[in-house]
Each structure stands twice: as structure tokens, then as C-alpha cells.
N, CA, C and O atoms as a GROMACS GRO file, in nm:
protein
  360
    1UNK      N    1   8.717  11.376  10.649
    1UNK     CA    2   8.771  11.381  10.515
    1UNK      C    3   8.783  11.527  10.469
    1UNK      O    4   8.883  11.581  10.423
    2UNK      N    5   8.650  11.585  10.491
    2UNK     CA    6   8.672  11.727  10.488
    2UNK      C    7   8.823  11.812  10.483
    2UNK      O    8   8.869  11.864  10.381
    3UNK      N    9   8.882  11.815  10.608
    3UNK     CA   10   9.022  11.854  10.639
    3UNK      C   11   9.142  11.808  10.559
    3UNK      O   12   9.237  11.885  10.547
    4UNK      N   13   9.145  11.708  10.514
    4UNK     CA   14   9.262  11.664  10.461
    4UNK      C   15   9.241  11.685  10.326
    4UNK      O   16   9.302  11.626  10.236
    5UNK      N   17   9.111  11.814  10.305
    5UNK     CA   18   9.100  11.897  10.135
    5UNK      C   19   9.186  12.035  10.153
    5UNK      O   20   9.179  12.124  10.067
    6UNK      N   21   9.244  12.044  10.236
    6UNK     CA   22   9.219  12.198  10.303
    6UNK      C   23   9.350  12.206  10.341
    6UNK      O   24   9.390  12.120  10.420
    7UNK      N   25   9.451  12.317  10.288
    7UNK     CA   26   9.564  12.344  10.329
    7UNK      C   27   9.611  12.452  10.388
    7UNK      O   28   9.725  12.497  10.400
    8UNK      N   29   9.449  12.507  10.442
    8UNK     CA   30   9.488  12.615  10.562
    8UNK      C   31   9.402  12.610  10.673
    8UNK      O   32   9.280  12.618  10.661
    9UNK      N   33   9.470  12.596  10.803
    9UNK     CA   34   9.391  12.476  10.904
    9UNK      C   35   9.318  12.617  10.959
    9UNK      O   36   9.302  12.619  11.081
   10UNK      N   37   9.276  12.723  10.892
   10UNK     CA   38   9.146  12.810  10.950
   10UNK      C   39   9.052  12.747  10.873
   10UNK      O   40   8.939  12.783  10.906
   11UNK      N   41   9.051  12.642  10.754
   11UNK     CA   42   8.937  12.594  10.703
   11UNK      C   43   8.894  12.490  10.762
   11UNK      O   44   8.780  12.453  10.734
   12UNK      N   45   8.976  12.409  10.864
   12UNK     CA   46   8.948  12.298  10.888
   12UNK      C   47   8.855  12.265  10.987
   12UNK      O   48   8.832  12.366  11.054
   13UNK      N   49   8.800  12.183  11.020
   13UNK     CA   50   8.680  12.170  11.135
   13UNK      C   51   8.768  12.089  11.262
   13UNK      O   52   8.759  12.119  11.382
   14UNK      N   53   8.837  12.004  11.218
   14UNK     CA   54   8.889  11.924  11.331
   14UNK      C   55   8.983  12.030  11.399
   14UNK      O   56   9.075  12.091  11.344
   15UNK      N   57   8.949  12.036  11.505
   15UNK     CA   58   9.060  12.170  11.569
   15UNK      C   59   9.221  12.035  11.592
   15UNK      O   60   9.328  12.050  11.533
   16UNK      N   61   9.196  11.941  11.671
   16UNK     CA   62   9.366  11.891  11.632
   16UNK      C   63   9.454  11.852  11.535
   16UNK      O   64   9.574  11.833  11.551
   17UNK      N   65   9.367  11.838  11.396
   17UNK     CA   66   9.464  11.833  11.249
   17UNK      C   67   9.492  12.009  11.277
   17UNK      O   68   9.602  12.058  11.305
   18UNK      N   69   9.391  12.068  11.265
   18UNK     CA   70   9.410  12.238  11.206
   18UNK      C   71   9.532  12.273  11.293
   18UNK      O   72   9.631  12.316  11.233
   19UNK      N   73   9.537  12.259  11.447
   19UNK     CA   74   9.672  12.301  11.556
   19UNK      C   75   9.768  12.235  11.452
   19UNK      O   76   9.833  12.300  11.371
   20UNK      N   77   9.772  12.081  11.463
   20UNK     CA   78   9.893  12.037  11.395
   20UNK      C   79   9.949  12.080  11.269
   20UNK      O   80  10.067  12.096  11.239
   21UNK      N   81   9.794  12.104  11.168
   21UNK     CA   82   9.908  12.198  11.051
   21UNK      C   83   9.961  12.295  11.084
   21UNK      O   84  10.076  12.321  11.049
   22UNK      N   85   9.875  12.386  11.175
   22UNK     CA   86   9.942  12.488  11.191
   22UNK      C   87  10.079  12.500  11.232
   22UNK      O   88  10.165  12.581  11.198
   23UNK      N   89  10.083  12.421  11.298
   23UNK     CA   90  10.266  12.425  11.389
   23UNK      C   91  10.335  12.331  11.232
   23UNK      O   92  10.393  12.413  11.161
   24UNK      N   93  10.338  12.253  11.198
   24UNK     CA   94  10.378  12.236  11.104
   24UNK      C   95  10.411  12.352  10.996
   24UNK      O   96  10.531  12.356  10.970
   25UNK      N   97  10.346  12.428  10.942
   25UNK     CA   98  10.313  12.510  10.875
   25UNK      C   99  10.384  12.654  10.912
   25UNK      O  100  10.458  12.713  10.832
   26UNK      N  101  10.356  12.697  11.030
   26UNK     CA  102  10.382  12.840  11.099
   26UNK      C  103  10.491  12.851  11.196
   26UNK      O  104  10.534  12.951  11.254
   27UNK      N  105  10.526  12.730  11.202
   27UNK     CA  106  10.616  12.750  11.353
   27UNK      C  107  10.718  12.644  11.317
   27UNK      O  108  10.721  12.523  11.294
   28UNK      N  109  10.839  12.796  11.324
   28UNK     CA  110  11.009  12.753  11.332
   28UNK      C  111  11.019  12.598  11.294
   28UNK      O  112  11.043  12.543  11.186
   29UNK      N  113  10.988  12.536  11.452
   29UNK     CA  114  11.005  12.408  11.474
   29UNK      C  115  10.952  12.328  11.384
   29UNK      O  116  11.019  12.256  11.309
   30UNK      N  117  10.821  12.336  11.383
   30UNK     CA  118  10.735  12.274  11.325
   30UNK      C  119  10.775  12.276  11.124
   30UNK      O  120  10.765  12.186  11.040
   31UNK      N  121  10.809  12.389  11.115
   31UNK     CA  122  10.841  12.388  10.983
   31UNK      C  123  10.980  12.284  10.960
   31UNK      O  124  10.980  12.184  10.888
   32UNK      N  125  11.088  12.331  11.036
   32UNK     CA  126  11.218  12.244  10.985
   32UNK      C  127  11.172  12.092  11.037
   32UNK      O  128  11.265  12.015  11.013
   33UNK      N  129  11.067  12.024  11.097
   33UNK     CA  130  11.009  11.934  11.113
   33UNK      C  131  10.988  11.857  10.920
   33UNK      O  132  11.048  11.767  10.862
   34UNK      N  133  10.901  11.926  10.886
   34UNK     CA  134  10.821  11.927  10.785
   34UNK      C  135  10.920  11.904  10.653
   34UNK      O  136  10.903  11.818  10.566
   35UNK      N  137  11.007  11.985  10.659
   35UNK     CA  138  11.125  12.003  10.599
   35UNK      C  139  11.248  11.912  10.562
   35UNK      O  140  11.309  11.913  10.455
   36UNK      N  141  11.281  11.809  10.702
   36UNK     CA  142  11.345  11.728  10.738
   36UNK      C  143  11.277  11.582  10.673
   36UNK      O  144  11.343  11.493  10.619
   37UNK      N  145  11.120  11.582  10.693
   37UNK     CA  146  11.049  11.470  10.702
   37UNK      C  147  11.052  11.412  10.506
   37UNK      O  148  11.056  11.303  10.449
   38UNK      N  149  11.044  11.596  10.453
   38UNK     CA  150  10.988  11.598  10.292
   38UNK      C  151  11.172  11.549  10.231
   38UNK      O  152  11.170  11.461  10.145
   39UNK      N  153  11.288  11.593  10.263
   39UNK     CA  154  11.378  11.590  10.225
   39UNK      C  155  11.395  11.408  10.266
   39UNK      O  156  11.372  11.342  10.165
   40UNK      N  157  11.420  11.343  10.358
   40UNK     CA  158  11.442  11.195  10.357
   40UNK      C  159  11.278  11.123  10.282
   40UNK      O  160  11.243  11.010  10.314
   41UNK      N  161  11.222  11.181  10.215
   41UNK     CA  162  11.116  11.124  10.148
   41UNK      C  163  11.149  11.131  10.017
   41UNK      O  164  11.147  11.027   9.951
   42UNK      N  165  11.193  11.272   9.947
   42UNK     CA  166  11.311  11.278   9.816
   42UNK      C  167  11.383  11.172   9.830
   42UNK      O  168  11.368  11.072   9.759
   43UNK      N  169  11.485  11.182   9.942
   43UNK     CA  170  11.601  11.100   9.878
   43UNK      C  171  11.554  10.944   9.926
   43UNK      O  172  11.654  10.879   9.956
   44UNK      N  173  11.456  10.884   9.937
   44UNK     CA  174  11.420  10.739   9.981
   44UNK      C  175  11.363  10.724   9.799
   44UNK      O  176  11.393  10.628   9.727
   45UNK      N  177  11.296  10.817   9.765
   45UNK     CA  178  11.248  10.794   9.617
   45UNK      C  179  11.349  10.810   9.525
   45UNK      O  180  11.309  10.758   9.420
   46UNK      N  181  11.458  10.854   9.511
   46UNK     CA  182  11.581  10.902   9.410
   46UNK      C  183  11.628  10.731   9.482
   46UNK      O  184  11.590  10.648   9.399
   47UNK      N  185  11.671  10.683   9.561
   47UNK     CA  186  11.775  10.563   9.628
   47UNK      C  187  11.642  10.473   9.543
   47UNK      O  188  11.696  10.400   9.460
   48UNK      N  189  11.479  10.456   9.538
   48UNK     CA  190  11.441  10.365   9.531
   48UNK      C  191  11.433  10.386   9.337
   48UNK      O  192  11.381  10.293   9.276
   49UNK      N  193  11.479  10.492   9.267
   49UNK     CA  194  11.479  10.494   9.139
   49UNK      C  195  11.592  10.424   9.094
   49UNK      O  196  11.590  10.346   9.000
   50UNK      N  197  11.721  10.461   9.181
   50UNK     CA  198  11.839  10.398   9.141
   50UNK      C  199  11.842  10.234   9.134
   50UNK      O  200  11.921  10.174   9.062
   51UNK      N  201  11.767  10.184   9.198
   51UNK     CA  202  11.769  10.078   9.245
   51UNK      C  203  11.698  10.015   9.139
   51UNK      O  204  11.762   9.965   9.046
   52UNK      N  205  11.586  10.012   9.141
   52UNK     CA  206  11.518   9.971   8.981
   52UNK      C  207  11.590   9.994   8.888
   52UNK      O  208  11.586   9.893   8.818
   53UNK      N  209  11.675  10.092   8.828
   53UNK     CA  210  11.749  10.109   8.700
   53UNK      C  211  11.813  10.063   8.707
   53UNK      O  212  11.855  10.020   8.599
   54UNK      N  213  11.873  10.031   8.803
   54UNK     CA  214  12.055   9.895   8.867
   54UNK      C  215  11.956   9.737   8.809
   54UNK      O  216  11.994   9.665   8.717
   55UNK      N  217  11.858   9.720   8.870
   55UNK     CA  218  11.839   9.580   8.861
   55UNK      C  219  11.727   9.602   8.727
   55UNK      O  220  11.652   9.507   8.706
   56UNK      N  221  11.714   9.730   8.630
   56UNK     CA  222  11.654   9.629   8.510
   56UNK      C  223  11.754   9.654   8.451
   56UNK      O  224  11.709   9.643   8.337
   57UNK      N  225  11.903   9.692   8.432
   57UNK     CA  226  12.030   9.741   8.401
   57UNK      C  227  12.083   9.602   8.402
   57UNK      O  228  12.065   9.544   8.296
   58UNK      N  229  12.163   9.513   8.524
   58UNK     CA  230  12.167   9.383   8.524
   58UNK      C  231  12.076   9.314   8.449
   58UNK      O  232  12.142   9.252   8.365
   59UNK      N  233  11.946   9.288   8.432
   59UNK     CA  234  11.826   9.196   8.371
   59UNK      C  235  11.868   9.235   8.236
   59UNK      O  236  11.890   9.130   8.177
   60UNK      N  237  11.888   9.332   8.162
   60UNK     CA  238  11.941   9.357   8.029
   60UNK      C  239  12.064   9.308   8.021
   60UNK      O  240  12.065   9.234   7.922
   61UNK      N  241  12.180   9.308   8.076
   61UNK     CA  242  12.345   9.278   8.071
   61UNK      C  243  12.285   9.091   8.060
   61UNK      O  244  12.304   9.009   7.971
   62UNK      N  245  12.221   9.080   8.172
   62UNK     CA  246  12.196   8.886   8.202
   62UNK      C  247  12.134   8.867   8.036
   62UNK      O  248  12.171   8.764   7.979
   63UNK      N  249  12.048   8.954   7.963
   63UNK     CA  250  11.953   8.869   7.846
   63UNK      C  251  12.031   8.896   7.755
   63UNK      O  252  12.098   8.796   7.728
   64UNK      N  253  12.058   8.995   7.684
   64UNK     CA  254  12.106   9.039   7.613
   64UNK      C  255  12.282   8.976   7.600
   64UNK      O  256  12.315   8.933   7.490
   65UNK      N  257  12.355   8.974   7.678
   65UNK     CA  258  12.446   8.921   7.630
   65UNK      C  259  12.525   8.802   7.735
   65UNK      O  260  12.644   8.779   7.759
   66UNK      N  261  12.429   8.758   7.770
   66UNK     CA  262  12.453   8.592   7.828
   66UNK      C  263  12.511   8.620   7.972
   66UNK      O  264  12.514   8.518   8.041
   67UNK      N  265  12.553   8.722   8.026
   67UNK     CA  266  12.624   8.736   8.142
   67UNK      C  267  12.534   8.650   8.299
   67UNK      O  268  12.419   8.609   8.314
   68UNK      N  269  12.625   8.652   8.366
   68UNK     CA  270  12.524   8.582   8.493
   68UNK      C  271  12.501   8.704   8.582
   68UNK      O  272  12.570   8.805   8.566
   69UNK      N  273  12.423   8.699   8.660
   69UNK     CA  274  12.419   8.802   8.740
   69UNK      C  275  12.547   8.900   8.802
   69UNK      O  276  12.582   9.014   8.770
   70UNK      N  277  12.597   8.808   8.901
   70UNK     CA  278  12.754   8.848   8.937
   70UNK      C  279  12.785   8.906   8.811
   70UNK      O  280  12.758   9.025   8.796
   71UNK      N  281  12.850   8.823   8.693
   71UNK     CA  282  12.899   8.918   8.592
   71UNK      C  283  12.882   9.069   8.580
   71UNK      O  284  12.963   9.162   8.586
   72UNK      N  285  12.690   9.060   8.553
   72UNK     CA  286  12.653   9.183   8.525
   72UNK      C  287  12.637   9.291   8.653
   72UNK      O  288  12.604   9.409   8.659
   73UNK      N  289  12.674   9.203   8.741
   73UNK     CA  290  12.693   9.352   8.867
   73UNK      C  291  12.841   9.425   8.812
   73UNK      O  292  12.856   9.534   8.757
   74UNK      N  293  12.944   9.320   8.848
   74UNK     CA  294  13.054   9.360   8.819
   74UNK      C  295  13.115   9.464   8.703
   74UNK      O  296  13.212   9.539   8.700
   75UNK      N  297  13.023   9.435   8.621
   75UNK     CA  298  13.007   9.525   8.461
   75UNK      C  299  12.998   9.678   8.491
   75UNK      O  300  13.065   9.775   8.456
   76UNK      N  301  12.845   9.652   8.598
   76UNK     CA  302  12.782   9.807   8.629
   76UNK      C  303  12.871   9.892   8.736
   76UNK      O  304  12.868  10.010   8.771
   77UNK      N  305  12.960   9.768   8.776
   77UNK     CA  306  13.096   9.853   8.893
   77UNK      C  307  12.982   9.865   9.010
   77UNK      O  308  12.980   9.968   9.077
   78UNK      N  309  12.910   9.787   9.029
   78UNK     CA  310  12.821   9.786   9.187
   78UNK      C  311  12.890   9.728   9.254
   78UNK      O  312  12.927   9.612   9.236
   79UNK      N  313  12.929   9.828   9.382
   79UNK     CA  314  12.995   9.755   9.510
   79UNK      C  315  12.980   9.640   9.552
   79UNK      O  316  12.862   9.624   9.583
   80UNK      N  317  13.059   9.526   9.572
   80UNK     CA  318  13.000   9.423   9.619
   80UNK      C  319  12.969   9.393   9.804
   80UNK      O  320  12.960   9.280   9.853
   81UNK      N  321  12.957   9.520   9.879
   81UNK     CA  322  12.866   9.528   9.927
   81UNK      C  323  12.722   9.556   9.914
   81UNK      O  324  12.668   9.574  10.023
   82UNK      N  325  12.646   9.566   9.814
   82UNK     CA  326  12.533   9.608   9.788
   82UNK      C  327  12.474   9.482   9.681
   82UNK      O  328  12.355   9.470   9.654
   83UNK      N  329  12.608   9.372   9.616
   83UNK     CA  330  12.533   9.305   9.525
   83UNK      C  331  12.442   9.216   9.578
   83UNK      O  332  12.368   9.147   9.507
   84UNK      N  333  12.444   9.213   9.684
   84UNK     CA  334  12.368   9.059   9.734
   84UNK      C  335  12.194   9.153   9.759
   84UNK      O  336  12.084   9.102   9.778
   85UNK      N  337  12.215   9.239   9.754
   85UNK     CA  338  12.069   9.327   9.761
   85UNK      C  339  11.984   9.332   9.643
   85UNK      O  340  11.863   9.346   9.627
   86UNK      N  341  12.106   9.315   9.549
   86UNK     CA  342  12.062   9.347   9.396
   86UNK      C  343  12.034   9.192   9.356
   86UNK      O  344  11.940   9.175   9.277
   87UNK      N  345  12.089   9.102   9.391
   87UNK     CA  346  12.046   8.973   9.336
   87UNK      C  347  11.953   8.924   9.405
   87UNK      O  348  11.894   8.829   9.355
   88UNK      N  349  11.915   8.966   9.522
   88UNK     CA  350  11.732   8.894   9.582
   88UNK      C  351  11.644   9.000   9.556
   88UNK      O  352  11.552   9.018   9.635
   89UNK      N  353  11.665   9.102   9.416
   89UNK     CA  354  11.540   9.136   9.365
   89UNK      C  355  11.547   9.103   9.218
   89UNK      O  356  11.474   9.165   9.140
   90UNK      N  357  11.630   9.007   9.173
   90UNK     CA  358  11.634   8.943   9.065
   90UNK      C  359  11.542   8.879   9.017
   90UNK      O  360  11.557   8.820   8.910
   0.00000   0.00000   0.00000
């Protein structure tokens, strides 16, 4: 547990986390690794924000003014490749 307080692997005791930050951390590779991994982790959280605001977006259009689901996709101009995603988290 120690190590995973510690964000410079000369503090760390486990010598194979400390190598691995290090190359993570210090090395070319290892960095655009790190880089690659943090950027599809952004955009999985921005795709999973959109997604909640789409379907409590519909849940308001459905209460508020009587629409059915379909309706209220169609309203929000959601592709209807993507509506059938949006109606099994209805």
C-alpha cells in the first residue's frame, strides 16, 4: 500500500511498481503509453456524460410533455442509430 502513496518510484519499496512507474513516467515510450491510456479515459468520461444528459433529456421531453420515448429521441435529433441504446437505459 505504501507505493501506491508515492509518485516518485525512488520512494517506493516494491522495486517492480517503482521500474514500472518509472518507464511510465521517464521513458519516451512509456510516457506516450501513459498519455494514450489518460486521453481514451477523458473521452470514455465526456461519451459517458453525454449519455446521461441524452437520457435524463428524453426522461424530461417523456414527463413533462407527454412525448413517448421515440418521440423524444427524435426531438433531441439523436441518430437513430444510437436510439435503441438510449431506450434500454430508459
Amino acid at each position: 500500500m505504501h507505493d501506491f502513496l508515492f509518485s516518485d518510484p525512488d520512494d517506493m519499496y516494491t522495486e517492480l511498481l517503482a521500474d514500472k512507474a518509472r518507464y511510465l513516467k521517464s521513458d519516451p515510450k512509456g510516457v506516450d503509453i501513459m498519455c494514450k491510456v489518460m486521453e481514451d479515459l477523458r473521452e470514455e468520461s465526456i461519451q459517458r456524460g453525454i449519455d446521461q444528459n441524452r437520457v435524463e433529456s428524453i426522461r424530461n421531453l417523456m414527463l413533462t410533455l407527454k412525448m413517448t420515448a421515440q418521440q423524444a429521441m427524435d426531438a433531441l435529433l439523436i441518430p437513430v442509430t444510437e436510439q435503441s441504446k438510449y431506450a434500454a437505459k430508459l
